[in-house]
C-alpha positions in Angstrom: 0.0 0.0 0.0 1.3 3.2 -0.8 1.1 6.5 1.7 0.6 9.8 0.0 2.3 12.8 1.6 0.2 15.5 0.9 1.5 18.0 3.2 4.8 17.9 0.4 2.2 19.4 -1.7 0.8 22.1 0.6 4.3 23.1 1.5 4.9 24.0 -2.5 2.3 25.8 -3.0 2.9 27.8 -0.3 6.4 28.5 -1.7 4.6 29.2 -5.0 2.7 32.0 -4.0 5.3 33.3 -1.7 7.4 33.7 -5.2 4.6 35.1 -7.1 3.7 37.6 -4.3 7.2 39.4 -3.9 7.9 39.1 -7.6 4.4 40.6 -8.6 5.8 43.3 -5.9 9.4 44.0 -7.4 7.5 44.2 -10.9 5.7 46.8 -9.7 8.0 48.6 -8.2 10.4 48.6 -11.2 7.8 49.8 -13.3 6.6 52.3 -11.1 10.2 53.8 -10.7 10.6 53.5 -14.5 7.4 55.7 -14.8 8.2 58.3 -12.1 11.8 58.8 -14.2 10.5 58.8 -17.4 7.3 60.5 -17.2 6.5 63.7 -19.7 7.7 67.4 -18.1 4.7 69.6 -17.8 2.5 66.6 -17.4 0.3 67.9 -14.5 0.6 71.6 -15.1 -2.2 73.9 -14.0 -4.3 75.9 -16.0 -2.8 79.0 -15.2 0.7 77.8 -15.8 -0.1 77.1 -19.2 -1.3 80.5 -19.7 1.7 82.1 -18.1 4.1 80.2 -20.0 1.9 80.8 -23.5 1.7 84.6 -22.5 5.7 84.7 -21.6 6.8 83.1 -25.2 4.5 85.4 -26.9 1.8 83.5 -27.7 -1.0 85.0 -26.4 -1.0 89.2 -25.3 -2.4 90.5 -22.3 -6.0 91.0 -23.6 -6.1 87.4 -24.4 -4.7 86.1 -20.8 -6.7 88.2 -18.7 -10.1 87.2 -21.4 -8.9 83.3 -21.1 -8.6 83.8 -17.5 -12.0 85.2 -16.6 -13.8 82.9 -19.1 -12.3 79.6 -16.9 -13.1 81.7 -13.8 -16.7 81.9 -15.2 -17.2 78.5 -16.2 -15.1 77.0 -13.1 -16.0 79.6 -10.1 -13.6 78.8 -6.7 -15.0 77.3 -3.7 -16.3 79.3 -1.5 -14.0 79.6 2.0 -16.0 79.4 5.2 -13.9 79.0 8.3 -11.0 77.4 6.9 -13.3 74.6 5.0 -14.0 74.6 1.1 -17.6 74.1 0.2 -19.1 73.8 -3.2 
């Protein structure tokens, strides 16, 4: 008769998914650092830094920054401050 040892298999599996766990970890974290080095300048400027930097080159005169300005003022109007808390 022949005995089965099946805590041999438990014992692998655990080892499986101790190797999948910390690999699916360093994966992650390569890629992450990869995508903090390489990421595109400017990517999360504001609104107004666009505008500042189009009106520094020349792009755009002063009419056109202060219009551009108001008009996303209008359509985006700041939170109103009420004891240190922002409400909308």
């Amino acid at each position: 008769m022949t005995s089965y040892n099946w805590n041999h298999w438990g014992r692998s599996s655990q080892i499986a998914v101790f190797i999948l766990f910390f690999s699916t970890v360093a994966i992650w974290t390569y890629t992450y650092q990869i995508y903090r080095k390489y990421k595109a300048p400017g990517f999360k400027k504001s609104v107004f830094q666009i505008l500042i930097d189009r009106y520094e080159r020349g792009e755009i005169t002063h009419e056109e920054y202060c219009k551009m300005k108001s008009d996303y003022y209008i359509k985006n109007p700041r939170p109103q401050l009420l004891h240190g808390k922002t409400f909308k």
